[in-house]
N, CA, C and O of each residue as an XYZ file, in Angstrom:
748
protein
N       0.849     -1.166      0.000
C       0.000      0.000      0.000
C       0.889      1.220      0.000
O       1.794      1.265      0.833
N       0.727      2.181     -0.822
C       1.589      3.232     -1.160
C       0.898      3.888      0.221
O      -0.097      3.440      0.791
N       1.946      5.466      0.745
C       2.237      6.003      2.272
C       0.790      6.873      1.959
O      -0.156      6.995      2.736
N       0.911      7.413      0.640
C      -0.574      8.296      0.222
C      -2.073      7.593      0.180
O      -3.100      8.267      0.258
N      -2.066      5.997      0.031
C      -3.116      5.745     -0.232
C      -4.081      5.288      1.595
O      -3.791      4.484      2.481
N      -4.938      6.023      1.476
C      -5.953      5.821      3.187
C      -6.291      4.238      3.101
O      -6.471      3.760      1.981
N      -6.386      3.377      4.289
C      -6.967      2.694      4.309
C      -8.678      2.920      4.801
O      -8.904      2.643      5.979
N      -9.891      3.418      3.933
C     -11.005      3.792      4.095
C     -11.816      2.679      5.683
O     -12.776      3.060      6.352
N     -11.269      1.720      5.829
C     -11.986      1.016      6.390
C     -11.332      0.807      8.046
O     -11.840      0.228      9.007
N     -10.200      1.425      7.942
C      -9.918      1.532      9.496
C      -9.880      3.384     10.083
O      -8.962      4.198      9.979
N     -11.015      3.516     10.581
C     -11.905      4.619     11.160
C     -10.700      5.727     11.795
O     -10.684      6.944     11.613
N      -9.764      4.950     12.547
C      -8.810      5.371     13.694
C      -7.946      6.274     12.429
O      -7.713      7.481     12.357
N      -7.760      5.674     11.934
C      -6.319      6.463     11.044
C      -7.090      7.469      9.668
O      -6.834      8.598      9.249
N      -7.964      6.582      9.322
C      -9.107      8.305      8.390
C      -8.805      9.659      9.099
O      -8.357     10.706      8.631
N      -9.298      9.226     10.760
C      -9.533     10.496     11.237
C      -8.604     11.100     11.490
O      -8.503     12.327     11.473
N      -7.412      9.948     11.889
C      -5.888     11.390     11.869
C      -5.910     11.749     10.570
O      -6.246     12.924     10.417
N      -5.634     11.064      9.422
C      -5.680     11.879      8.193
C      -6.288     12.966      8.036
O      -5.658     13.997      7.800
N      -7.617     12.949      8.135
C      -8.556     13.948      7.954
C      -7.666     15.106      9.044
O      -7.207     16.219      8.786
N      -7.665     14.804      9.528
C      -7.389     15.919     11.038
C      -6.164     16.851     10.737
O      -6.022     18.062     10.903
N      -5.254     15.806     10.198
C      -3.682     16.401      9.168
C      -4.391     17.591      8.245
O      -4.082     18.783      8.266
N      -5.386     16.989      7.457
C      -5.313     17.955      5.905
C      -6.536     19.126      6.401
O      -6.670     20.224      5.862
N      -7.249     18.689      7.377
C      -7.830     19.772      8.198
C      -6.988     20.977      8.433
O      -7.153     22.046      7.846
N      -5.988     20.714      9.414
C      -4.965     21.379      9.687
C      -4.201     22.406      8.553
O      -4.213     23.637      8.525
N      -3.570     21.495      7.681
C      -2.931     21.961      6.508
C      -3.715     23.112      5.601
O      -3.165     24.093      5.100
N      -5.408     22.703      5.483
C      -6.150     23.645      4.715
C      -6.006     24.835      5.297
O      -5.458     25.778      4.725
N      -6.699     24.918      7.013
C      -7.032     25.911      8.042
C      -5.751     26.919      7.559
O      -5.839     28.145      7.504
N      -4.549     26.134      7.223
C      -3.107     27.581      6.983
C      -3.524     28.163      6.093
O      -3.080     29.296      5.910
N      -4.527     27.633      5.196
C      -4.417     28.904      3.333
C      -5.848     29.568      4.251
O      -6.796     29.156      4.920
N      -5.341     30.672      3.831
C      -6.871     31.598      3.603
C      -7.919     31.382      5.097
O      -9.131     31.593      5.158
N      -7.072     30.936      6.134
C      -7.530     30.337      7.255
C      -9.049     31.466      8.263
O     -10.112     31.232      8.838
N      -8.174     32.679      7.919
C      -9.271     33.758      7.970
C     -10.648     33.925      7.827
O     -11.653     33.929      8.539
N     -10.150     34.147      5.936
C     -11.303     33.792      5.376
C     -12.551     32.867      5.844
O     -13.720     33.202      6.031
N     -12.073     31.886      5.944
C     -12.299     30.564      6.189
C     -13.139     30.662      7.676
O     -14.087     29.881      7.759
N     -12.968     31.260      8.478
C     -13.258     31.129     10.323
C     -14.485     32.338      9.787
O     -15.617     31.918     10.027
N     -14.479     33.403      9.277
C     -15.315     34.322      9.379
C     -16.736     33.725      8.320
O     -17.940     33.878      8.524
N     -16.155     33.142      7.371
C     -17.316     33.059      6.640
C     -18.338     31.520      7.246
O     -19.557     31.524      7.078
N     -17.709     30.450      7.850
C     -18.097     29.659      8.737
C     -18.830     29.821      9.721
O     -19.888     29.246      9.978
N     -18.031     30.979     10.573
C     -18.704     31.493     11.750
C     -19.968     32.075     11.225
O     -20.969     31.502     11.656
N     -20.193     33.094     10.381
C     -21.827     33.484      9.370
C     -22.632     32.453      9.242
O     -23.841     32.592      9.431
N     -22.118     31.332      8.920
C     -22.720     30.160      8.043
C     -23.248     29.641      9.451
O     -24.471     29.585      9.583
N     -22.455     29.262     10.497
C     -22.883     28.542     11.459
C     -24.314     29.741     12.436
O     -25.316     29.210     12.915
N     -24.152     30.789     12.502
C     -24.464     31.566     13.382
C     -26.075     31.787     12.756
O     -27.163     31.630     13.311
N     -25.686     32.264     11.206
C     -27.557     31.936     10.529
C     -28.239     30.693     10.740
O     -29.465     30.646     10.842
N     -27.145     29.204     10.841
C     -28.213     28.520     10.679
C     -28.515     27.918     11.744
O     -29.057     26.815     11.814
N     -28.097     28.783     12.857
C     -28.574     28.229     14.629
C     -30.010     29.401     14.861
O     -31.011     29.201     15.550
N     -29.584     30.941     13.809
C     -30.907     31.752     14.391
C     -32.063     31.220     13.034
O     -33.158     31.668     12.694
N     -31.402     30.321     12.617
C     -32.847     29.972     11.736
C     -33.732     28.615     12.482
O     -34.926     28.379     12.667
N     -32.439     27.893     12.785
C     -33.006     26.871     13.794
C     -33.653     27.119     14.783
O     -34.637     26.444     15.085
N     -33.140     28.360     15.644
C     -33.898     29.090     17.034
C     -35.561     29.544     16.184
O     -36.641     29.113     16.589
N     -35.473     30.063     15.513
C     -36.748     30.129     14.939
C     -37.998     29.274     14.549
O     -39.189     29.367     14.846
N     -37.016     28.088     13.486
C     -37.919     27.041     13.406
C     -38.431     26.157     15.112
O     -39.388     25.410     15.314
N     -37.720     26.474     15.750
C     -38.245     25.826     17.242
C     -39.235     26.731     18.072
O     -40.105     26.238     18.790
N     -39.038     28.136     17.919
C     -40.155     29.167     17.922
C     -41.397     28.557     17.531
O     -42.372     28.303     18.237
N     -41.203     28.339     16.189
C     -42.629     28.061     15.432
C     -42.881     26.537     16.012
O     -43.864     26.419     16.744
N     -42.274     25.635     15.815
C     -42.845     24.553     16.148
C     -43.323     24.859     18.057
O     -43.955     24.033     18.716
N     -42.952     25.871     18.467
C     -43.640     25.636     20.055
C     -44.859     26.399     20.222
O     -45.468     26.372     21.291
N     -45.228     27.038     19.288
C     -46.460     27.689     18.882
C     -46.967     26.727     18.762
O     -47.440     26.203     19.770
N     -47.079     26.128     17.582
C     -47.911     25.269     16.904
C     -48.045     24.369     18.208
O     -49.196     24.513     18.620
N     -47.397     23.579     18.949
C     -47.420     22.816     20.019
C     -48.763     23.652     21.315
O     -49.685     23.047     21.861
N     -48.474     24.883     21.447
C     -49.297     25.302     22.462
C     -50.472     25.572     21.486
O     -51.523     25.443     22.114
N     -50.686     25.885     20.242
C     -52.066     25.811     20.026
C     -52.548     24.423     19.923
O     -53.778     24.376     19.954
N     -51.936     23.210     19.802
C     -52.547     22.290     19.300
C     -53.040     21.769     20.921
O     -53.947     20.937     20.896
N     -52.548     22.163     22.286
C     -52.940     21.672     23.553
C     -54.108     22.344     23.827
O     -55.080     21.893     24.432
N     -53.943     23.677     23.254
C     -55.372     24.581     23.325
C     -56.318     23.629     23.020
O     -57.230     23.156     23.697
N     -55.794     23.335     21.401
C     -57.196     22.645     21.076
C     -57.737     21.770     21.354
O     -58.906     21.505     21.075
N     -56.794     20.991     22.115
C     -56.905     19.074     22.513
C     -58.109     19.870     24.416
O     -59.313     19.708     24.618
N     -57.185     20.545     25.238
C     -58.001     20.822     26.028
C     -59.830     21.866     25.874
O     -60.793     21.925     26.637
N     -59.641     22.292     24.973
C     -60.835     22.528     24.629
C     -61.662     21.623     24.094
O     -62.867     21.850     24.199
N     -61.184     20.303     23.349
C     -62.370     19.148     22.480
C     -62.362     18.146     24.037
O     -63.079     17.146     24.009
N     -61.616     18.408     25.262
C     -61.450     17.611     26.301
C     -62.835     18.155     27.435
O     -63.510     17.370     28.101
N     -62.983     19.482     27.418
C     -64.039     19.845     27.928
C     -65.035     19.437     27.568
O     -65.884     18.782     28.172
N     -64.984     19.943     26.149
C     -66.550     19.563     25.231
C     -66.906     17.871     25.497
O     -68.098     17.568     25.549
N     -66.174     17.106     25.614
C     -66.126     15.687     25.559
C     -66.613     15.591     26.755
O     -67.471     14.718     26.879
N     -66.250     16.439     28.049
C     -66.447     16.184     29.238
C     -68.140     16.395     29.072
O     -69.072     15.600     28.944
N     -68.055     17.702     29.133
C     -69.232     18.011     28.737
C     -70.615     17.222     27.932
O     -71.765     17.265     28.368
N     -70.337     16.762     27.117
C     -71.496     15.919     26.223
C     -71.763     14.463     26.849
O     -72.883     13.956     26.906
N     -70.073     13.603     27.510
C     -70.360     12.600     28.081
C     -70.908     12.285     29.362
O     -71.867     11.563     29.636
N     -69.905     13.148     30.336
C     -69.511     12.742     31.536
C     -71.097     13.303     32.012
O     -71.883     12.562     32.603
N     -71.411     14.710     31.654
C     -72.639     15.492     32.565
C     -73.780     15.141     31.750
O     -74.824     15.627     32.183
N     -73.921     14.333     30.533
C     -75.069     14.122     29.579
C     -75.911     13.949     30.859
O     -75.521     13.809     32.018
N     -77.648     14.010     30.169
C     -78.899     13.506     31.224
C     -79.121     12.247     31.127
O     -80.298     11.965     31.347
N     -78.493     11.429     30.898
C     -78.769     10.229     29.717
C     -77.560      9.212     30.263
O     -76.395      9.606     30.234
N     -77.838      8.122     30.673
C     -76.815      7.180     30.900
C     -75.804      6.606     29.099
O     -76.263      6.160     28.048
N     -74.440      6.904     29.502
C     -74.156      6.369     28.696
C     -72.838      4.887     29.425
O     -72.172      4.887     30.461
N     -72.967      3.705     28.169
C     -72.036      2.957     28.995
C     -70.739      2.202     27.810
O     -70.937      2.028     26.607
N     -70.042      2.014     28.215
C     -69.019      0.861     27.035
C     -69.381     -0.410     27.436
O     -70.034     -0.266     28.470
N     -69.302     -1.495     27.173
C     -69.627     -2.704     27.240
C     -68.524     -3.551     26.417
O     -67.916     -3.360     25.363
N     -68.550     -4.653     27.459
C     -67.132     -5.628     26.712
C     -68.398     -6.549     26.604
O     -69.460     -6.427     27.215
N     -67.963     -7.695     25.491
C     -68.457     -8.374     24.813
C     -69.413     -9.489     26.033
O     -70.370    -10.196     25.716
N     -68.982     -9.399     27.035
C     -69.262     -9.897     28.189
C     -69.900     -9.932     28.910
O     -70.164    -10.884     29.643
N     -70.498     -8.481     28.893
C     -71.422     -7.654     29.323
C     -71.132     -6.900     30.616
O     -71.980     -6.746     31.495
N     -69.320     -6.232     30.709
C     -68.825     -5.948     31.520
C     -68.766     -4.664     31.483
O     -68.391     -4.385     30.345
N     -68.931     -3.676     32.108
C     -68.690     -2.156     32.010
C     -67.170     -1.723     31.647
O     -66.493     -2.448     32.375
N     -66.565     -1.163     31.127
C     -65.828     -0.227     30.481
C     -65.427      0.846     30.739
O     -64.421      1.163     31.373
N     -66.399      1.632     30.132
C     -66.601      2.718     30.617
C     -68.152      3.192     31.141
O     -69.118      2.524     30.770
N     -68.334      4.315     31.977
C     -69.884      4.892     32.320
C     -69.511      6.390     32.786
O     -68.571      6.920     33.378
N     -70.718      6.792     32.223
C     -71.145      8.275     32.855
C     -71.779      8.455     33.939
O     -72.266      7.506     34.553
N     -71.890      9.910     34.412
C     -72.373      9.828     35.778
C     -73.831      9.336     35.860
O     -74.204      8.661     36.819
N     -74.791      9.737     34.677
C     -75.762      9.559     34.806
C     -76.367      7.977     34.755
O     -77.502      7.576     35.015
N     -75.228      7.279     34.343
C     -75.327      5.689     34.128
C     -75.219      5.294     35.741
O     -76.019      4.686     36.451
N     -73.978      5.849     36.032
C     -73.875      5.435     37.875
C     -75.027      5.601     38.545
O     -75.386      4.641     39.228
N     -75.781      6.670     38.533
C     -76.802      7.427     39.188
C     -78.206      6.199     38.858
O     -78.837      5.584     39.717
N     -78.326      6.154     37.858
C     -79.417      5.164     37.370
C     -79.231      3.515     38.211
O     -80.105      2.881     38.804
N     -77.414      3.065     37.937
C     -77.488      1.673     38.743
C     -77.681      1.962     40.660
O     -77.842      0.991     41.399
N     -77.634      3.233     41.151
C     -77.398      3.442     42.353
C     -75.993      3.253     42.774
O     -75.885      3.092     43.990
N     -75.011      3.230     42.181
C     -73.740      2.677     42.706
C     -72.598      4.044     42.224
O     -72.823      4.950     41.423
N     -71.462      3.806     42.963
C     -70.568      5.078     42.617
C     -69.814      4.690     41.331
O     -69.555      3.509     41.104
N     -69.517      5.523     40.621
C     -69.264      5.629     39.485
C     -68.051      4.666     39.126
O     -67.973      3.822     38.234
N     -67.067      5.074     40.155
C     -65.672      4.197     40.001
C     -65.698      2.820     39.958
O     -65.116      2.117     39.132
N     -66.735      2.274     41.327
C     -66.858      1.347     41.820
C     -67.414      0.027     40.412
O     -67.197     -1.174     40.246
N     -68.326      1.273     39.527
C     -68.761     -0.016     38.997
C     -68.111     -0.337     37.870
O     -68.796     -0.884     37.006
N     -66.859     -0.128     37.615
C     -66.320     -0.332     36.701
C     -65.440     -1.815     36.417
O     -64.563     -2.083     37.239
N     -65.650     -2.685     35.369
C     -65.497     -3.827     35.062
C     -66.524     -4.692     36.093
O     -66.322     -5.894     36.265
N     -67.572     -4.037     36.724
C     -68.772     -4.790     37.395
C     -69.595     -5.319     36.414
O     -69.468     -4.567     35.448
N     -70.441     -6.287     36.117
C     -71.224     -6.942     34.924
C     -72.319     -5.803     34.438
O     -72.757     -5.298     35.471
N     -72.711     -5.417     33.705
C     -74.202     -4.930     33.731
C     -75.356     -6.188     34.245
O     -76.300     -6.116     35.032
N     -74.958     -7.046     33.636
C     -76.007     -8.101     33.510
C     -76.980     -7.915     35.119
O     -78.141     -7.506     35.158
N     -76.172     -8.321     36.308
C     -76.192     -7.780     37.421
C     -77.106     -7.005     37.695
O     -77.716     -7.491     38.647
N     -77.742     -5.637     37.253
C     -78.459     -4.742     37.258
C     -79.529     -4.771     36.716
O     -80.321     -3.837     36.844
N     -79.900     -6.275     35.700
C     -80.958     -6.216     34.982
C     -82.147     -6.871     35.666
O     -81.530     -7.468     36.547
N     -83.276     -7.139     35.848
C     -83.989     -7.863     36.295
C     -84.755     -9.080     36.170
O     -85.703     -8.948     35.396
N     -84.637    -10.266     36.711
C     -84.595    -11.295     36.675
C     -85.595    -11.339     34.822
O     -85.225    -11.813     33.748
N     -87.024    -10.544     35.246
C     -87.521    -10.504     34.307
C     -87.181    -10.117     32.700
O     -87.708    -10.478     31.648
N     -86.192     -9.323     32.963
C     -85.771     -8.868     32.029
C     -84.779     -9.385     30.964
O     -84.572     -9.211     29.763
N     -84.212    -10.180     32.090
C     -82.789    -10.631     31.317
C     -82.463    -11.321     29.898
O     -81.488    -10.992     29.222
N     -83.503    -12.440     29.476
C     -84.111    -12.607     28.589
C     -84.165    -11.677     27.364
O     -83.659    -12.174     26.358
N     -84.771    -10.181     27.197
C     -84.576     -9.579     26.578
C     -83.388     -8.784     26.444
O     -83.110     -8.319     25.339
N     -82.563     -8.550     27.566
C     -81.233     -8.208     27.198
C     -80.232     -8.909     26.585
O     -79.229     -8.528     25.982
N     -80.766    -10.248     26.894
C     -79.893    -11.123     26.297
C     -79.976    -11.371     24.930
O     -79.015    -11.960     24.436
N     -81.183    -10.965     23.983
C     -81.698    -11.023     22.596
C     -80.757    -10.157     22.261
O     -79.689    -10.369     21.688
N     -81.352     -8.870     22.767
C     -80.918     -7.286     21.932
C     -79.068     -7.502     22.409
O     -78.517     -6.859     21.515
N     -78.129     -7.967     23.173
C     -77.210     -7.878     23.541
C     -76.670     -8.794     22.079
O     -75.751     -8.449     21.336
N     -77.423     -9.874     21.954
C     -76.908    -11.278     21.035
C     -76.580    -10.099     19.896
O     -75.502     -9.864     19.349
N     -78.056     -9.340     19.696
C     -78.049     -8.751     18.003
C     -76.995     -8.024     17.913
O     -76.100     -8.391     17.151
N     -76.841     -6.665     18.770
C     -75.683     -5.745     18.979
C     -74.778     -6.318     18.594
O     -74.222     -5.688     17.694
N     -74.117     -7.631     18.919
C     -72.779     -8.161     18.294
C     -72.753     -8.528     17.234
O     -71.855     -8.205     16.457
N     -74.316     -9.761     16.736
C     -73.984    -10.280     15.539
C     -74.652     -9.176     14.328
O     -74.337     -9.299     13.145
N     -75.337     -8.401     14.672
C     -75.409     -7.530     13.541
C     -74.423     -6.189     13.417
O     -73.667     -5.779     14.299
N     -74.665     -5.509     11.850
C     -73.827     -4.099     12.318
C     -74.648     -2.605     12.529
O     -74.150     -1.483     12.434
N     -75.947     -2.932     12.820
C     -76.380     -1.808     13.062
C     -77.541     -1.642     14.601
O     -78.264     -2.468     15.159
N     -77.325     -0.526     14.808
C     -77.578      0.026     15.973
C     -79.618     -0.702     16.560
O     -80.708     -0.531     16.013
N     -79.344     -1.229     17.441
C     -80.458     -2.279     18.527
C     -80.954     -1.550     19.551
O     -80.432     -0.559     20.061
N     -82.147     -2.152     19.886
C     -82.592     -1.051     20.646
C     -83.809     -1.988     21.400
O     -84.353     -2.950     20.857
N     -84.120     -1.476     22.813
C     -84.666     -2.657     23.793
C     -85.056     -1.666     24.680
O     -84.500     -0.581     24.853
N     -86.361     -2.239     25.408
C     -86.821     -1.834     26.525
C     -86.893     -3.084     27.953
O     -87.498     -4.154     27.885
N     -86.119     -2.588     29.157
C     -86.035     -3.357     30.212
C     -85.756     -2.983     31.502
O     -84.836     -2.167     31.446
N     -86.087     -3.171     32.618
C     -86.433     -3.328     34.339
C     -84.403     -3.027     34.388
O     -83.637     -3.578     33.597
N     -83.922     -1.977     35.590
C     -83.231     -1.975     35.709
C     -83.247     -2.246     37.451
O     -84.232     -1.666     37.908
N     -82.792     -2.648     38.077
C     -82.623     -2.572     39.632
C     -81.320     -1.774     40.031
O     -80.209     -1.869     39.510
N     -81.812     -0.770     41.329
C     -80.543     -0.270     41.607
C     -80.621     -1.006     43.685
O     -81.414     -1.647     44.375
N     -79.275     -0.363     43.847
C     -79.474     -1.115     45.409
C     -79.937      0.351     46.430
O     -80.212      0.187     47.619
N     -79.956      1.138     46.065
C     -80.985      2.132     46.662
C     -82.607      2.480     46.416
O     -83.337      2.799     47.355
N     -82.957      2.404     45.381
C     -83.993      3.000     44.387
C     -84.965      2.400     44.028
O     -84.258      1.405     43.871
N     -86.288      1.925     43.639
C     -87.332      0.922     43.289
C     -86.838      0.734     42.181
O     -86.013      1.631     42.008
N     -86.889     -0.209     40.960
C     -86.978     -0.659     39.869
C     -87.248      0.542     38.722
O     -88.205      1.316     38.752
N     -86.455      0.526     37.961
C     -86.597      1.493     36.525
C     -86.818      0.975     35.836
O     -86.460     -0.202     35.868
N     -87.700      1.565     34.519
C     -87.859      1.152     33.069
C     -87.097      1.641     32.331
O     -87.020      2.787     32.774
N     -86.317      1.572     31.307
C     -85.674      2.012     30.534
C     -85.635      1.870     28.923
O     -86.157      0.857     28.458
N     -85.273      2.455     28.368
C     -85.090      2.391     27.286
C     -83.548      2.206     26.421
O     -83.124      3.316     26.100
N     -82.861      1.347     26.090
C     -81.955      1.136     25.349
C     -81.272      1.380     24.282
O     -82.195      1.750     23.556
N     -80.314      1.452     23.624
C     -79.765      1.712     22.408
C     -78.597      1.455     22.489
O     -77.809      1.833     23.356
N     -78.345      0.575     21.290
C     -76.800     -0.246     21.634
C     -76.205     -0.205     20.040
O     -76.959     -0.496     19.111
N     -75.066      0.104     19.850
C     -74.296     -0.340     18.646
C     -72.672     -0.918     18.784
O     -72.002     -0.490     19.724
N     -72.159     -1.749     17.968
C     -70.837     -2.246     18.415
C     -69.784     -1.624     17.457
O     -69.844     -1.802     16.240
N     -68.782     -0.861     18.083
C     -67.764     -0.504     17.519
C     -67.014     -1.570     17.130
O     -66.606     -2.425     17.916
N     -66.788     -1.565     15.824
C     -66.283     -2.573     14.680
C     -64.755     -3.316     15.225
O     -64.426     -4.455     15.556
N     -64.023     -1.918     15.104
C     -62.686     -1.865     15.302
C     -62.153     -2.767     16.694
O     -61.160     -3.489     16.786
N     -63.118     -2.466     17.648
C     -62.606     -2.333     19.459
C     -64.084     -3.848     19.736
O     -64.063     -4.536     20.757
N     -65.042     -4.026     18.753
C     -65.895     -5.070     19.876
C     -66.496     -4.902     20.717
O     -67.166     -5.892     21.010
N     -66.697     -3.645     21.658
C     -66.904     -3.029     22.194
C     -68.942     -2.192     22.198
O     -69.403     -1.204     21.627
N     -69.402     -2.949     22.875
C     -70.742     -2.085     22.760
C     -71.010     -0.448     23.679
O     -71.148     -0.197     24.876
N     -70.989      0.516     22.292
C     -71.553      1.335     22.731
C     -73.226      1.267     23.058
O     -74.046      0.915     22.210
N     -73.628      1.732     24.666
C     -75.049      2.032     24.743
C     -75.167      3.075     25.622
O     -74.460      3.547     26.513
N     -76.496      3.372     25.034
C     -77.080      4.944     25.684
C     -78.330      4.255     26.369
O     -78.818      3.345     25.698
N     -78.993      4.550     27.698
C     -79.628      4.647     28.778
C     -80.759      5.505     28.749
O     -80.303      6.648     28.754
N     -81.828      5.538     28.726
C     -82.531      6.534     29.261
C     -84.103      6.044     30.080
O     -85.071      5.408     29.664
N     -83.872      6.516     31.066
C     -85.232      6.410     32.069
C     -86.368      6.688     31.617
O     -86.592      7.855     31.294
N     -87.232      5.835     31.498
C     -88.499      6.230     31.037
C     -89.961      5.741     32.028
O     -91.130      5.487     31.734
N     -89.078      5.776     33.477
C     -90.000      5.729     34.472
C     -91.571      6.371     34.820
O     -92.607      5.831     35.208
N     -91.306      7.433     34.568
C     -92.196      8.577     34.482
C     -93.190      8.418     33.719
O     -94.364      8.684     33.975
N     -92.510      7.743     32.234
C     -93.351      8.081     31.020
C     -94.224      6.806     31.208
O     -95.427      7.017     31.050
N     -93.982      5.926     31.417
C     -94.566      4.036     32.056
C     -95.616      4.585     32.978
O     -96.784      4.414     32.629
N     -95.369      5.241     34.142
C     -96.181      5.912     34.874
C     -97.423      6.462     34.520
O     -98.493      5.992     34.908
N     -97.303      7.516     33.741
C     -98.171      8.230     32.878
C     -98.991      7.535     32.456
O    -100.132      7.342     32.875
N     -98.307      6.980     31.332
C     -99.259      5.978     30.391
C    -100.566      5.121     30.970
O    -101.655      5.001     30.409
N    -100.113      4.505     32.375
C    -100.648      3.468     33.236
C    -101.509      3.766     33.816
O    -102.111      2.937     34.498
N    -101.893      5.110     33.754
C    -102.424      5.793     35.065
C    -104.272      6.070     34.126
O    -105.194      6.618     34.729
């Protein structure tokens, strides 16, 4: 191997090389060389300081927006008048709103991964168990009337509405009391 030719593949001795003709250049025009670098380096740190400007904007509006669709969410789910619940294929709670807690009589936290089934009434179960079957094996949105029991409260009527998110398996259903209206009617 001639004294001029690099061996490219051993890292250690490139870099003294490099480091030599580094050196050797830095003597011509070395001046030149430091001032127009130093420009070069100095624009493209205040262009970088900038582009990080902008990207931390964009970052605080996009939390704006996430905490504002976080309210609204709060808002439509959590305080709806209307029980809403998630359901595992099981017939296990998921998720629930307050007004779902309020309806089983139980605290909100507590009933979580508790059965629904549990809450239905002996009489009823039967028909939850139809409209529950369909919710899975079909793809569109089921709907049932049935006796809810809470452990404070006399017996509710309700009204149902169930659809299964495709992706997750998962039954969405909405709740609503129609105690009052059973009442009415009867009277």
């Amino acid at each position: 191997m001639n004294s001029e030719e690099i061996d490219f593949t051993d890292s250690r001795k490139l870099r003294i090389k490099a480091e030599e003709k580094l050196i050797e250049n830095q003597g011509k025009n070395s001046q030149q060389f430091v001032e127009a670098d130093s420009q070069r380096l100095l624009h493209e740190l205040q262009v970088h300081q900038i582009e990080l400007e902008m990207q931390n904007e964009e970052l605080l509006h996009t939390y704006e927006t996430a905490e504002m669709a976080l309210k609204k969410y709060t808002m439509l789910y959590d305080l709806a008048p209307m029980g809403y619940l998630t359901l595992e294929s099981d017939g296990s709670i998921r998720e629930l709103n307050y007004a779902a807690a309020e309806m089983l009589g139980e605290r909100h936290f507590s009933l979580i991964n508790s059965n629904f089934k549990l809450f239905i009434s002996d009489d009823s179960l039967a028909v939850f168990s139809d409209f529950f079957s369909r919710v899975f094996n079909g793809n569109a949105k089921e709907s049932c009337q049935l006796k809810l029991r809470s452990t404070d409260q006399p017996w509710r009527f309700v009204y149902m509405e169930g659809v299964v998110v495709a992706d997750e398996k998962h039954c969405l259903l909405s709740v609503v009391d129609i105690t009052d209206l059973k009442s009415k009617l009867n009277r």
